[in-house]
N, C-alpha and C positions, 0 to 999 in steps of 0.2 A: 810659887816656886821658892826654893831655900836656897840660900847660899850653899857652895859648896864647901866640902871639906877641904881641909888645909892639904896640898899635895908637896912633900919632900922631895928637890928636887936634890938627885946625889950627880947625875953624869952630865957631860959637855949635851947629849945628843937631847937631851930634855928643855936642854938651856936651847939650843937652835928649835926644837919644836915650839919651844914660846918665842922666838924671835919670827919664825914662821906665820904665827898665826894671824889670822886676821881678825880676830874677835877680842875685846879688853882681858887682859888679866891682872892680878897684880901679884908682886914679888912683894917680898917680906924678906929683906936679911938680917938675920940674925946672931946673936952670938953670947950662949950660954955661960961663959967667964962674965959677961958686965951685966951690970946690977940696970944698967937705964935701960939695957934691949930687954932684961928679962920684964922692968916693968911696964915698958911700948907691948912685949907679949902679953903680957896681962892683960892690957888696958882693949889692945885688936883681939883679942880671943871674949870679953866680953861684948864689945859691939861686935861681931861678926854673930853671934849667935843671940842676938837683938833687932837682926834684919833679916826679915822673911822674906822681901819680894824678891831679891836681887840674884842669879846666877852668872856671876863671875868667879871662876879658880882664882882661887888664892894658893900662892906657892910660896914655899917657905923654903930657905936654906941659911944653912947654919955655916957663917964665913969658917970656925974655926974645921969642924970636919970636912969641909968641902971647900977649901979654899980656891981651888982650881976653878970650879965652877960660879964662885962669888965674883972670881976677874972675869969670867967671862960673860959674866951680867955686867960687869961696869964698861967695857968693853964695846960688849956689843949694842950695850942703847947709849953706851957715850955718855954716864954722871961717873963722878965720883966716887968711887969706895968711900959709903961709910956703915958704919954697922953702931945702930938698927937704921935700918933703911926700908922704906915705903918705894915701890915705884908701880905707875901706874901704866902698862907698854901695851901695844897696840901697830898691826903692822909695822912690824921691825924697830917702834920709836917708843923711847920714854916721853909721854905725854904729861907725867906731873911724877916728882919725886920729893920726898920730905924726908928727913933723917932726926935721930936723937929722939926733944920735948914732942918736937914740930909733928909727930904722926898721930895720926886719927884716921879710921876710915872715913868718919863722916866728912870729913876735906876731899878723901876721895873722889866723893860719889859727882860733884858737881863737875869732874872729866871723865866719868863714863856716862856714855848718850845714848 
């Protein structure tokens, strides 16, 4: 299996379908003005495409065009706005979140089960 492609998320109703599910995903915010989210992007775009076994959606949104939907990830799993932000949700709950230095998928992987 391969990881999934990066899915954009733009509407509120994408943002409840991952809060819906019950399978891991993880959220990526991000935000193309700052120099540290573009290099957290860098740094997640080369591991992610360094791991074969794993299929979990990775969704990305970008706080500044979709600000709407950025509150409503912080929101609804209840961290902080910050951008770049890692979060790892799972039935309706952020189960691990890192922001700025602090992301890595490989931190990830040890709360998905």
């Amino acid at each position: 299996m391969k990881i999934m492609n990066w899915i954009t998320v733009t509407s509120e109703e994408e943002v409840q379908g991952i809060y819906d599910s019950t399978d891991y995903s993880i959220i990526y915010k991000h935000s193309p003005r700052c120099m540290t989210s573009l290099m957290a992007y860098r740094q997640l775009k080369s591991e992610v495409s360094a791991v074969p076994n794993i299929s979990v959606p990775i969704y990305i949104v970008d706080v500044i065009s979709n600000r709407k939907e950025s509150r409503v990830i912080a929101d609804s799993f209840k961290v902080e706005h910050q951008s770049p932000q890692l979060l790892v949700v799972k039935n309706g709950e952020c189960v691990y979140d890192s922001s700025h230095e602090d992301i890595s998928l490989q931190d990830t992987f040890q709360f998905i089960q």
